[in-house]
C-alpha positions in Angstrom: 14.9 1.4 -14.6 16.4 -1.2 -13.1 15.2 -4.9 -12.2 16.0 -6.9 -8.8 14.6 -10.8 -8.9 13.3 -12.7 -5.9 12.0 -15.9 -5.1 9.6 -15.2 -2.3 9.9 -19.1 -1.2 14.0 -18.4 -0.9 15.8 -16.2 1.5 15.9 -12.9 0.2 16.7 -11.1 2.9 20.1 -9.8 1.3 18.2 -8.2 -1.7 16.0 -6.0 0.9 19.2 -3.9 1.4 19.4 -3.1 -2.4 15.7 -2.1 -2.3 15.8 0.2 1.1 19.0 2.0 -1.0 17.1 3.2 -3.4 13.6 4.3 -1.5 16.2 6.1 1.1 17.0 8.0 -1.9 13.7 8.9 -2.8 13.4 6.1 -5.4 9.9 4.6 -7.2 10.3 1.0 -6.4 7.4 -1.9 -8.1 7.1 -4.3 -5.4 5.0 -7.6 -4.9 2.4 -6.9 -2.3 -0.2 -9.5 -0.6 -3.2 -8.6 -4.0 -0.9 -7.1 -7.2 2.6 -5.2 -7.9 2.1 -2.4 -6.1 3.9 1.1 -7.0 5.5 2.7 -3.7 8.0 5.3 -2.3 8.3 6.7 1.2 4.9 7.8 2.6 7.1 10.1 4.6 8.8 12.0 1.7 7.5 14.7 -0.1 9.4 14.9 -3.1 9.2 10.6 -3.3 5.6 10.5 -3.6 5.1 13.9 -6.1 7.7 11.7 -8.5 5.4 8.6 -8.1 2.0 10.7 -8.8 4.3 12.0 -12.4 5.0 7.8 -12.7 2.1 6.6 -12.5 0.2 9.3 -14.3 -2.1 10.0 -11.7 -4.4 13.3 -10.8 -3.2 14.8 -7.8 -6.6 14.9 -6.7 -6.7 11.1 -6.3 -5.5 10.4 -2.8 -3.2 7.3 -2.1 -3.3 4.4 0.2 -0.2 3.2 2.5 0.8 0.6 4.6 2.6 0.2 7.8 3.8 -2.6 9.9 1.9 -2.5 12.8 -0.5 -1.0 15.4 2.1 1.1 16.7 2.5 3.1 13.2 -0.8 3.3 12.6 -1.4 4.9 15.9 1.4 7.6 14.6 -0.3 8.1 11.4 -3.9 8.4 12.2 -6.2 8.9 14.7 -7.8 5.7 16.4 -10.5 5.7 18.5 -9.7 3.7 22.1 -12.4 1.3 21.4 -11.1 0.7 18.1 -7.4 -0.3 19.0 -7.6 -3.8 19.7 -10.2 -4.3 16.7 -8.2 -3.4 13.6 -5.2 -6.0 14.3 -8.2 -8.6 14.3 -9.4 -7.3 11.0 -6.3 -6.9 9.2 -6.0 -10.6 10.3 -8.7 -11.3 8.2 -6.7 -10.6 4.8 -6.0 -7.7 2.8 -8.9 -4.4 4.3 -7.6 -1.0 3.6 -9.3 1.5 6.6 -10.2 5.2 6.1 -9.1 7.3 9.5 -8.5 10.9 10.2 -4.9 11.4 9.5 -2.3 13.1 11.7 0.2 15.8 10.3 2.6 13.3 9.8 1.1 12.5 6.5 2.0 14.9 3.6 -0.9 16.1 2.4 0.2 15.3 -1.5 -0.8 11.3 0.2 -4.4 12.6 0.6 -4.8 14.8 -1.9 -5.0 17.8 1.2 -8.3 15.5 2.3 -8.3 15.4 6.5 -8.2 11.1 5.5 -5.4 8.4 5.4 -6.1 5.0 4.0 -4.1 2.9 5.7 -3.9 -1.0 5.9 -1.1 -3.7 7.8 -0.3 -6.4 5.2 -0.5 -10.2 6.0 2.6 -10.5 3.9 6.4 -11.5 4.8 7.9 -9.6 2.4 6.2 -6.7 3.0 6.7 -6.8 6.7 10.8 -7.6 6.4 10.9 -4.6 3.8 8.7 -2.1 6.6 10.8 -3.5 9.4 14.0 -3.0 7.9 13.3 0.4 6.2 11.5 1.8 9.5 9.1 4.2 7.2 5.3 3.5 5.8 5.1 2.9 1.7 2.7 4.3 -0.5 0.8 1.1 -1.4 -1.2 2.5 -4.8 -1.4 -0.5 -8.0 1.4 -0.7 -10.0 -0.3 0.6 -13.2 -0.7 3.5 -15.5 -3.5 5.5 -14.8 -6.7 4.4 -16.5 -5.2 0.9 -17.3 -5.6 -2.2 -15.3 -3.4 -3.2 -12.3 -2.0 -6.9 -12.6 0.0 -9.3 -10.4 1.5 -10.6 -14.1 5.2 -9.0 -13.8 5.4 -9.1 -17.8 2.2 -7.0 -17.8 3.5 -4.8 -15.1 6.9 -4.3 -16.8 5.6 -2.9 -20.3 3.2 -0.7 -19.1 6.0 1.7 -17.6 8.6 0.4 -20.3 6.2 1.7 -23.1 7.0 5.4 -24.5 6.8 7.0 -20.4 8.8 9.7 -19.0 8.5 8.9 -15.7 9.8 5.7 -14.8 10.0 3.6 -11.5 13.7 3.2 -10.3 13.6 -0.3 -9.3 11.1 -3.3 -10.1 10.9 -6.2 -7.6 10.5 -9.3 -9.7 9.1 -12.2 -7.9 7.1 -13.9 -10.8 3.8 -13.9 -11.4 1.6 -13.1 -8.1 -1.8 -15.0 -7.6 -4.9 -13.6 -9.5 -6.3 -11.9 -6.4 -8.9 -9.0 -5.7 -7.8 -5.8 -4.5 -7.9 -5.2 -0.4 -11.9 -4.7 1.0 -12.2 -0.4 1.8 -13.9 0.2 5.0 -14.1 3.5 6.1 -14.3 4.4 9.8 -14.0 8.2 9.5 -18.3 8.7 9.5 -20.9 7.7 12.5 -21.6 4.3 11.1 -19.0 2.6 9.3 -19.5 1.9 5.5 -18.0 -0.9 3.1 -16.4 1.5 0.1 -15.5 -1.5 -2.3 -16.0 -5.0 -1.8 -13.3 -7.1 -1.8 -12.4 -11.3 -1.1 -13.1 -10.5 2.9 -16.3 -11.8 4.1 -18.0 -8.7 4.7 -19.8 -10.2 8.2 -16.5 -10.9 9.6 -15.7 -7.4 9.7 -18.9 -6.1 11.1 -18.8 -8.6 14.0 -15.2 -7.7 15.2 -16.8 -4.1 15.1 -19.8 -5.1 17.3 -22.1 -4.1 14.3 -25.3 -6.1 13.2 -25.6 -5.4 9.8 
């Protein structure tokens, strides 16, 4: 388990090569995301994410979220209504929403746990976006925790719960310090007739329903 540190106010943009080497090769990477570390591999690759359900400890009943760079990957990882097309750039804009969609077959099914669903979100983050740009594939975007414990932006915190008496470990973590005490991204699902807040998060919840159209 090896450990890469960045300053996310410096120019890092010689480190992203070190991190893409190992997720070509299938790796687990801990990475600072735009809410807490987040645990992530190649959405794309099989094998990468059944190695991060055995690292993280999680059922493989329990789907996972990922996150792409922009419209254009969305559009080749889920279905997106017409309508709907100019309205999720606007809420991503709004900070960190995760959206439910009907996924195409693209997706693995181990992401969804074989559920017809993809959560999916764009980050408002610059390193996320030069580490998406530069790879070219989506990452798994799931909390950087052990099952059943609580995810933290605290690297420290982070480090020992994978350091602590685990089998599986992640290949790389991405130290950039401690990340603000944030709450994790808003869930909206658009997969059902009307559209449904899943878990509340630090988006104003009116904001979304007006970029839909919806009076709610």
């Amino acid at each position: 388990m090896k450990t890469l540190k960045i300053n996310l106010a410096e120019d890092y943009s010689s480190k992203i090569n070190d991190i893409i080497k190992v997720l070509k090769k299938g790796g687990v990477i801990i990475y600072p995301t735009d809410t807490v570390y987040g645990l992530g591999v190649n959405a794309i690759n099989e094998k990468a994410v059944e190695k991060l359900f055995k690292t993280k400890e999680r059922h493989a009943t329990k789907p996972l979220p990922i996150i792409a760079k922009n419209m254009k990957w969305v559009k080749e990882l889920a279905y997106v209504h017409p309508k709907l097309e100019d309205k999720l750039p606007k809420i991503w804009e709004l900070g960190p929403v995760t959206i439910i969609l009907p996924k195409k077959e693209l997706v693995p099914d181990i992401v969804t746990s074989k559920q017809p669903n993809i959560a999916i979100r764009i980050p408002s983050f610059d390193f996320t976006d030069k580490l998406l740009g530069k790879f070219g594939y989506p990452l798994v975007a799931t909390s950087a925790n052990i099952s059943g414990l609580k995810e933290s932006g605290k690297i420290d915190r982070v480090k020992k719960m994978f350091w602590m008496y685990r089998t599986w470990k992640p290949d790389l973590i991405i130290d950039a310090g401690d990340l603000p005490e944030l709450k994790p991204s808003t869930i909206l699902d658009l997969t059902t007739i009307m559209p449904k807040i899943l878990r509340k998060g630090a988006i104003d919840e009116k904001k979304i329903w007006e970029i839909l159209g919806i009076k709610n």
